[in-house]
Legacy VTK file of the C-alpha trace (Angstrom):
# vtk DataFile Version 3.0
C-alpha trace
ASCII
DATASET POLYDATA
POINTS 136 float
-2.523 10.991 -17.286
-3.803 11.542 -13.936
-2.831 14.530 -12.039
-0.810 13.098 -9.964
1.598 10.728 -11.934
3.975 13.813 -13.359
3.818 14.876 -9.876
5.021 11.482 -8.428
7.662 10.563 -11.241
9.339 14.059 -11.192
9.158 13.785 -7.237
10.859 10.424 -7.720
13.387 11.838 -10.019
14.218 14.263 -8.216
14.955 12.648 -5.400
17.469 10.155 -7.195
19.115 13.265 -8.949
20.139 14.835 -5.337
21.532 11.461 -4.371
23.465 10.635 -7.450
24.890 6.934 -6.719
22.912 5.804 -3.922
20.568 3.011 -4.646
17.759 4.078 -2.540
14.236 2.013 -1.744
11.104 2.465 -2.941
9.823 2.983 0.513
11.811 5.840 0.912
10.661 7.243 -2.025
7.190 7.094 -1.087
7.907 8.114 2.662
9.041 11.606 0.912
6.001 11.450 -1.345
3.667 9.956 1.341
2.319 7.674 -1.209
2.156 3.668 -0.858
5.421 2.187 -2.072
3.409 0.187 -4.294
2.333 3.530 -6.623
6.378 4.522 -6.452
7.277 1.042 -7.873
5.208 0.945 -10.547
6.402 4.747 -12.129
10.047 3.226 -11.339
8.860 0.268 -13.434
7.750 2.946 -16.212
10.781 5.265 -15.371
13.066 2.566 -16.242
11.402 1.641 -18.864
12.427 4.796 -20.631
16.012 4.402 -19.050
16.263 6.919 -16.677
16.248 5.198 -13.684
17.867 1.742 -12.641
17.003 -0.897 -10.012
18.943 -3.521 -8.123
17.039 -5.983 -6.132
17.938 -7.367 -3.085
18.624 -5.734 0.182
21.166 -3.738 -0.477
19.031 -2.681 -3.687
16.828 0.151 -4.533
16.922 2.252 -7.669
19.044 5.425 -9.005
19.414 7.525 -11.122
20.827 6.219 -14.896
22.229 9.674 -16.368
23.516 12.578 -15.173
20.692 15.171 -13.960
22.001 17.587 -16.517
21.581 15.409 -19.081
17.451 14.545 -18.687
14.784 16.728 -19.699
11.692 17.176 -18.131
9.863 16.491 -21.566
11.877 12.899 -21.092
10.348 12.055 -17.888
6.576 13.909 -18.427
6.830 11.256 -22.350
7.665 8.375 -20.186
4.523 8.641 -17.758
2.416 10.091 -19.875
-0.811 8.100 -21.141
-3.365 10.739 -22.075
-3.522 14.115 -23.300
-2.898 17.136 -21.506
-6.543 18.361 -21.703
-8.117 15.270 -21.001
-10.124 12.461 -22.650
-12.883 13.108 -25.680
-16.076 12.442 -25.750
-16.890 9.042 -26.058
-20.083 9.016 -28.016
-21.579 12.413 -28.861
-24.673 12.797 -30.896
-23.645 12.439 -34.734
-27.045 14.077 -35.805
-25.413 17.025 -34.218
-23.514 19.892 -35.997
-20.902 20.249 -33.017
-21.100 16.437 -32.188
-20.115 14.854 -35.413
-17.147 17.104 -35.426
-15.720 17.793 -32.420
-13.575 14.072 -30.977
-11.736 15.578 -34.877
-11.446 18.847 -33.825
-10.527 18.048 -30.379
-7.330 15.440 -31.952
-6.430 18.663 -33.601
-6.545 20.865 -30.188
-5.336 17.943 -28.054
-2.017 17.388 -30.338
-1.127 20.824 -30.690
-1.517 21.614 -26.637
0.182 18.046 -25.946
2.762 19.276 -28.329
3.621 22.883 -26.758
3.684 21.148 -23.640
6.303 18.545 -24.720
8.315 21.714 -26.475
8.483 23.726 -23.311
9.853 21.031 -21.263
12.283 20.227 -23.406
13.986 23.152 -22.232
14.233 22.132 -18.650
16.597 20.081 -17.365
16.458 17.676 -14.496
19.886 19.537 -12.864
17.815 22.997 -13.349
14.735 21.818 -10.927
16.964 20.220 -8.777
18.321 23.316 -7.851
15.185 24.172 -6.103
16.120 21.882 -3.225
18.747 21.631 -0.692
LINES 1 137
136 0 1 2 3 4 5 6 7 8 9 10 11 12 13 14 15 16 17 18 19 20 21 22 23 24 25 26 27 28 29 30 31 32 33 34 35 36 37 38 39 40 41 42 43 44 45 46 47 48 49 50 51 52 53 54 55 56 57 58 59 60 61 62 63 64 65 66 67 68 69 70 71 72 73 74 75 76 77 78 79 80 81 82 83 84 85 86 87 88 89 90 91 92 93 94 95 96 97 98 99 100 101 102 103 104 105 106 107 108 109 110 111 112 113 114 115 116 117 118 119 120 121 122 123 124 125 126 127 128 129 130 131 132 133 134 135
């Protein structure tokens, strides 16, 4: 993941949760993110993908929220966007004559998993509704 999608897609969420209802545009959404509305469509795309958002085209259309805030967890939306590992990428091609190098892309799985893991556990006990409060 870069470091910038969770950013974006909780920023997104967010935004739908303290407008529950409204079917609001993807340029908004990047006018509050000041990010091209192209970037915002495409982690709506993957957002609704994982059924927590919902989009109507057209021009009254836009996209909203698809739960209650209360009932998403932040684990839900960091699962949906995420495409890497917390701590990064492994090496692509260390040197196997190497006593680190031949084990470390296993080692790291092992590292990678658990952190990925902890991170996952931890926001599963945050709710949408409980960051939400944050803003006005």
């Amino acid at each position: 993941m870069n470091n910038t999608r969770f950013a974006t897609a909780i920023h997104i969420m967010t935004l739908l949760a303290k407008m529950p209802g409204a079917w609001v545009s993807s340029d908004f959404l990047a006018g509050s993110i000041n990010i091209n509305a192209v970037i915002v469509r495409k982690e709506l795309s993957v957002l609704r993908e994982a059924g927590l958002v919902e989009s109507k085209k057209g021009k009254e259309g836009g996209s909203r929220i698809s739960k209650k805030m209360d009932e998403i967890y932040i684990s839900e939306i960091f699962q949906a966007i995420n495409n890497s590992d917390v701590l990064g990428k492994k090496n692509n091609h260390p040197n196997p004559k190497c006593f680190v190098g031949k084990e470390i892309n296993n080692n790291l799985n092992n590292l990678f998993t658990e952190t990925n893991d902890l991170v996952i556990q931890f926001l599963s006990k945050k709710k949408l509704s409980e960051f939400a409060e944050n803003f006005g």
